[in-house]
Residue, then its C-alpha position, 0 to 999 in steps of 0.5 A: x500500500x505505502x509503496x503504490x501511494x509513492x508511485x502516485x505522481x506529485x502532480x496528481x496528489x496537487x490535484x487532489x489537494x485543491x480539488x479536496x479544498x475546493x469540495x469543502x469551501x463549497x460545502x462551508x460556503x453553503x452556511x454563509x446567507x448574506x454579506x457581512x463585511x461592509x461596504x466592501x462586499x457591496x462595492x465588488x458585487x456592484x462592480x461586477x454587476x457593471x461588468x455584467x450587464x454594461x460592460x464596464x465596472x459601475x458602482x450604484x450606475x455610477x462610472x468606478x470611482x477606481x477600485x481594482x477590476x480584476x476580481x470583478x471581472x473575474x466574478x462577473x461571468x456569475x452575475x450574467x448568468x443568473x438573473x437571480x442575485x441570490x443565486x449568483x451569490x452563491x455561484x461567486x461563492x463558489x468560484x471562491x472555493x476554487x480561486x482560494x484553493x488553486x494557491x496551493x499551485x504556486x505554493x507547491x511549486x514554491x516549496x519544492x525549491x527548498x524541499x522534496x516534493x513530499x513536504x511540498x505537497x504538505x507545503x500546499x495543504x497547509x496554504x489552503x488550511x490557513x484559517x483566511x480562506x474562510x473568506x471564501x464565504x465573502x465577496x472580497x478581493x482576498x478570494x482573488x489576491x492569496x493565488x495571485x500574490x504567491x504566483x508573484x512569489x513564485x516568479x521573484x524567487x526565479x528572478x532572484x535565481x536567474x534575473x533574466x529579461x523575460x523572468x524580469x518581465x513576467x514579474x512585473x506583469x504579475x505584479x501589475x496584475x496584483x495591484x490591478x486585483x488589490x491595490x495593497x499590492x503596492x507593497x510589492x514594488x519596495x519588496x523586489x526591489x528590496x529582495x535581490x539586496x537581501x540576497x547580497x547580505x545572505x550571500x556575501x555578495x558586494x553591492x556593485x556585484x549585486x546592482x550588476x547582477x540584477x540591472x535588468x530587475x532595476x532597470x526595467x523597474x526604474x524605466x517603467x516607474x518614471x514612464x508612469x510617473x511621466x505619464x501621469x503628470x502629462x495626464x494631471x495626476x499625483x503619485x497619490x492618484x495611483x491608490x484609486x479610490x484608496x488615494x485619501x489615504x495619502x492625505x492623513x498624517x500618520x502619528x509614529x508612535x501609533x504606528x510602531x504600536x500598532x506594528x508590533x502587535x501586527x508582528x505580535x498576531x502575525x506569531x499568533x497567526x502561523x502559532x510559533x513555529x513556523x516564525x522560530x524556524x524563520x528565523x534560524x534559517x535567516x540567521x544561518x543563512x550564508x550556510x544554506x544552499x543558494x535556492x533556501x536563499x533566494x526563497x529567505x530574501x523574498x519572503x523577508x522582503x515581502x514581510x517587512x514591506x507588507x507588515x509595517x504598511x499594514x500596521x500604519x494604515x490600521x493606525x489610523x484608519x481601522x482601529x484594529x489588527x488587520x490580519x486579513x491583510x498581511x496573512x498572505x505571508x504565512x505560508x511562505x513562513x510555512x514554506x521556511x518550516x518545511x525546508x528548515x525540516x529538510x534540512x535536519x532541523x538545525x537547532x542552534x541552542x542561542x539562536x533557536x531558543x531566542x527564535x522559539x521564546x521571542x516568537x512565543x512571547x509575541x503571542x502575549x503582546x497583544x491586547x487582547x482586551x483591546x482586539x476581542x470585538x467584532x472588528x475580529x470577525x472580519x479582520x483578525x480570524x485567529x482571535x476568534x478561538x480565544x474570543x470563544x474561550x473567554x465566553x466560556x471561561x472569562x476574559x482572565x483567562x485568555x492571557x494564560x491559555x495563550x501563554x501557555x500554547x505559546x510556550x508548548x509550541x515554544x517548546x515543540x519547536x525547541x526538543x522534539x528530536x530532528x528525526x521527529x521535526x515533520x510532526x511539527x508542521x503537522x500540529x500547524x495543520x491540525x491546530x488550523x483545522x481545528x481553529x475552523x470550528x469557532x471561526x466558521x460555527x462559533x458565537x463569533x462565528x462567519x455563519x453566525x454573523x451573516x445571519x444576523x447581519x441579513x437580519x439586520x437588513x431582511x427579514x423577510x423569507x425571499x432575499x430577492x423580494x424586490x425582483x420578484x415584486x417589480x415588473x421586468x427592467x424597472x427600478x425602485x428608489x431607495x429613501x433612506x430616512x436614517x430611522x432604520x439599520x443601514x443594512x436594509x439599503x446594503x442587503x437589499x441593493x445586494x440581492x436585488x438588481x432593481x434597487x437603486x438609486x439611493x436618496x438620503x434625508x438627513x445623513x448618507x449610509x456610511x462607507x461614502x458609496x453614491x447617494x443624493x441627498x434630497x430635501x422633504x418640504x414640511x408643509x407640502x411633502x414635495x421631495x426634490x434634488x438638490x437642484x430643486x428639481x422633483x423626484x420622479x422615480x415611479x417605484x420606491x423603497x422606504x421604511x415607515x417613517x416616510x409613507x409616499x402618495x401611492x400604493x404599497x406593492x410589498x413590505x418587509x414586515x420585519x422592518x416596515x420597509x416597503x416597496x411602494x408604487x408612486x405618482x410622479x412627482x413624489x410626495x411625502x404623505x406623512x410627516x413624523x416630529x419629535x424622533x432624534x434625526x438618525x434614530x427610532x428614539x423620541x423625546x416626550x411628544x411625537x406627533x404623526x401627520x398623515x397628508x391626503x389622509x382617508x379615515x383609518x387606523x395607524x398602528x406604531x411599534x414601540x420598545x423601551x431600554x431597561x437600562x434606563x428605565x426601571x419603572x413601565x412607562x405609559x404612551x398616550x395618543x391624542x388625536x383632534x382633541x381627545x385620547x384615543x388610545x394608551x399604552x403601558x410599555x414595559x422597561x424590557x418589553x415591546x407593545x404595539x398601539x394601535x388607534x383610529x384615525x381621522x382626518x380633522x374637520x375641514x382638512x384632509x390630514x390626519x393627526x396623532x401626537x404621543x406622550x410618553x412619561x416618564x423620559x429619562x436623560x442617560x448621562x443622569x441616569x446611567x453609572x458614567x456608562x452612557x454620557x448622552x445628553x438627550x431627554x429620552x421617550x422610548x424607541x418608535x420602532x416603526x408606523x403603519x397606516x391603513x385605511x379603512x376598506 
């Protein structure tokens, strides 16, 4: 048996190896409903819909403000397949599966550079284990990227080997083909340029020698580095200019003490990430590496290059920008570190004892810097996978302990690396493997988990059965408007946009949805109704989406009834029907009166969904609805419940508006109330969740 699996091809084993992934990505993938990580999946999904159905990237019907087009246009063939969004979601999700899984392709043959092609083939298992390709499940960039950036490892390895024009060539082909998939990829230009120096160090080799040697590499980047630059003045742009959309990150002042902390606890999660042993073996190798042959040598510069290049930009921009680790994007190094460990194992294990045990305890003692009680938010499941674990483990046994159980990990993995004997080392990129396969539990099923969070977040946005209600509800080829009043979660414009192709444009009346996407502020005038653009001119979309709180002159076709957001058909130009007083702008809380004023208002009832806060009210409050002069209706709300009131309404004599004002008692002001936990300021009523009129029939 041992001896016919020998017999089996290496390149057969690699085909089983990503045909394996990609059957069970698909099936993990299956369990993720909706997006989560916004508004980036809206904008890669909208861009790809462009290139589908307009033949150039759009984003909301407008000309691509200059994101990458690579992963668009490779996931557009799925929206032009299937009218149905969800279900060209799912086949985007699918593609991932396999896009994700073909970077153990370049990994293998990566690997067998620097070692036999049995610990290459593991090489390749252990790039499609690593915990990121969790982002299968997501409509991101990262799908595209992993591959594409260790094919350009791949070629700068050859190049560093053999620096020869068409090597030279293919590289920075490939390199522009990773800017033009993910515009981090302009860490790449320092990191070739950095690579072949890096080799001169390992190799003892002069810099006139060097600069010689690789004259092609620079040449060739210099030349195409000042035709840019060139060009782009010619065409009145900036060196900025070249980030894109991402071009306001030049603009920022970036604070140096922040960004060496946040660089060190990147390094820090970075240990976390490969879990020791695969950055202890790293760093022996580095550190004997005028000892190894010239190939590991090679394969030591650029992954140093790359990782001092890509880790520290990370850092800086998650300094001022995010907030948070950004493992999601620096985790492309980790199986190059991988890679390291295999050769390391290769070659008998070295373990020097000064070097390796400073290699295995710094690299332990890394996974205790970081904060955990900083970074274990929600910021995590989108960007910081390998907390996820340690986030379940504090569930379970409190925030104390997450500390001491990774200390304790560090130190046996420290350990693992330190004493098992060199005839034993392949068990050690083994407990990678198997501590990563474990880790997909709470990453993909846990509390915090990718399932878990798209479920609420199409909760958040639909609630509603069909995720493509919308399409269903509207005649073929016509579109519906969305009005956003701020009283609602902004996933209800994100997910429905996303999963039905008949939403757009958007309009905002008092702050646009966050994540500077294209939308037009209009104007509701409080006497008429009438909603105009900032030109003044009218709002003649004949279809439209809104929450309760804005009612137009026209038919309801279908709602959502789990947030009240309903598609309407209207009457050109659009009128507001009702006008709704005293709830803070942006939000469902009221203060102690509201009042409802329903134009062109037929005799009815209006029936409104009310809940209260227990952390500010002990008592049941008491909501009372008058109307013309008289109470005609009252409510006790409960500090933990929820009430529906729902009165009769009719217009006042002479008019044709209906009028309903609420008082609520008593209110409470949260920074009076709260324990310093909640300084705001206002007098709080309680939350008016949503409204619904109907005339009588």
């Amino acid at each position: 048996m041992g001896s016919a699996l020998r017999r089996v091809p290496a390149w057969a084993w690699l085909t089983a190896i990503v045909a394996g992934s990609v059957l069970a990505r698909a099936i993990l993938v299956r369990g993720i409903v909706a997006p989560f990580i916004f508004v980036d999946e809206v904008i890669w999904s909208e861009l790809a819909r462009g290139i589908a159905d307009a033949g150039k990237p759009l984003l909301r019907d407008q000309p691509d403000p200059g994101y990458s087009v690579v992963y668009p246009l490779l996931i557009s063939p799925a929206y032009a397949l299937f009218d149905g969004l969800p279900n060209a979601y799912a086949a985007v999700k699918a593609e991932n599966a396999l896009l994700m899984s073909l970077a153990a392709v370049p990994a293998f043959f990566l690997a067998r550079r620097v070692a036999r092609d049995g610990l290459a083939l593991l090489a390749a298992m252990l790039t499609v284990a690593v915990p990121s390709l969790a982002y299968t499940g997501t409509v991101m960039t990262e799908n595209a990227f992993y591959p594409l950036f260790l094919f350009v490892v791949l070629v700068l390895v050859i190049v560093l080997e053999r620096p020869t024009p068409l090597w030279v060539i293919l590289l920075l082909v490939l390199a522009g083909a990773a800017y033009a998939t993910r515009v981090q990829a302009v860490a790449l230009g320092p990191a070739i340029l950095l690579s072949p120096l890096l080799l001169a160090i390992f190799e003892g080799r002069g810099l006139r020698s060097t600069i010689s040697r690789f004259r092609w590499l620079y040449g060739l980047v210099g030349g195409l580095a000042v035709a840019v630059l060139v060009g782009g003045l010619v065409l009145g742009h900036t060196p900025q200019d070249l980030l894109g959309a991402y071009s306001p990150v030049g603009d920022r002042s970036y604070d140096v003490s922040d960004a060496l902390r946040y660089l060190w606890w990147h390094v820090a999660e970075l240990a976390l990430y490969v879990l020791v042993i695969p950055l202890a073996a790293t760093i022996v190798l580095v550190g004997r590496a005028r000892t190894l042959d010239a190939g590991l040598q090679a394969f030591l510069a650029a992954t140093v290059a790359l990782t001092v290049c890509i880790v520290p930009m990370v850092a800086v921009f998650a300094s001022e920008f995010s907030a948070r680790i950004e493992e999601r994007n620096m985790f492309y190094v980790a199986p190059l570190l991988c890679i390291a460990l295999l050769a390391w194992v290769d070659i008998g294990a070295p373990r020097p004892r000064l070097l390796a045990t400073i290699a295995a305890v710094g690299s332990a003692l890394l996974v205790v810097a970081i904060p955990f009680d900083r970074f274990l938010t929600t910021s995590a499941i989108t960007d910081t996978l390998m907390l996820l674990p340690l986030w379940s483990l504090q569930d379970r046994y409190g925030e104390s302990w997450v500390p001491i159980v990774a200390l304790a990990l560090a130190a046996v993995l420290a350990a693992a690396f330190l004493f098992v004997p060199g005839r034993y080392a392949l068990v050690l990129p083994l407990l990678v493997l198997g501590l990563w396969i474990l880790a997909v539990k709470p990453i993909w099923f846990g509390k915090h988990g990718f399932e878990r969070f798209s479920r609420g977040a199409l909760f958040q946005g639909i609630r509603t059965v069909d995720r493509g209600w919308i399409d269903q509800k509207l005649p073929s080829g016509a579109h519906a408007a969305f009005l956003w009043t701020g009283r609602t979660d902004r996933l209800t414009v994100n997910q429905n946009e996303f999963f039905n192709r008949a939403v757009g444009p958007v309009y905002y009346v008092t702050d646009p949805t966050p994540g500077g996407l294209p939308e037009t502020r209009v104007q509701v005038d409080p006497k008429t109704g009438r909603v105009t653009l900032p030109d003044g001119s009218p709002v003649r979309d004949r279809y439209l989406l809104a929450d309760s709180s804005f009612a137009p002159d026209g038919t309801p076709i279908a709602t959502d009834k789990g947030w009240g957001v309903t598609l309407w058909s209207v009457r050109p130009p659009l009128v507001s029907a009702a006008l709704i007083e005293g709830l803070y702008p942006n939000d469902t809380w009221s203060g102690p009166t509201v009042t409802y004023t329903r134009r062109r208002c037929a005799p009815g009832r209006l029936s409104v969904a009310l809940s209260s806060d227990a952390n500010l009210f002990i008592f049941p409050q008491r909501v009372v609805a008058r109307s013309n002069g008289r109470i005609i209706g009252r409510v006790r709300l409960s500090p933990e419940g929820k009430a529906l009131l729902s009165v009769p309404v009719r217009p006042a004599p002479g008019t044709t508006d209906c009028r309903v004002v609420y008082t609520v008692t008593p209110t409470a002001i949260p920074a009076e109330v709260t324990a310093g936990g909640n300084p705001d300021p206002r007098e709080l009523g309680a939350h008016f969740n949503r409204f619904i009129y109907r005339p009588r029939r």
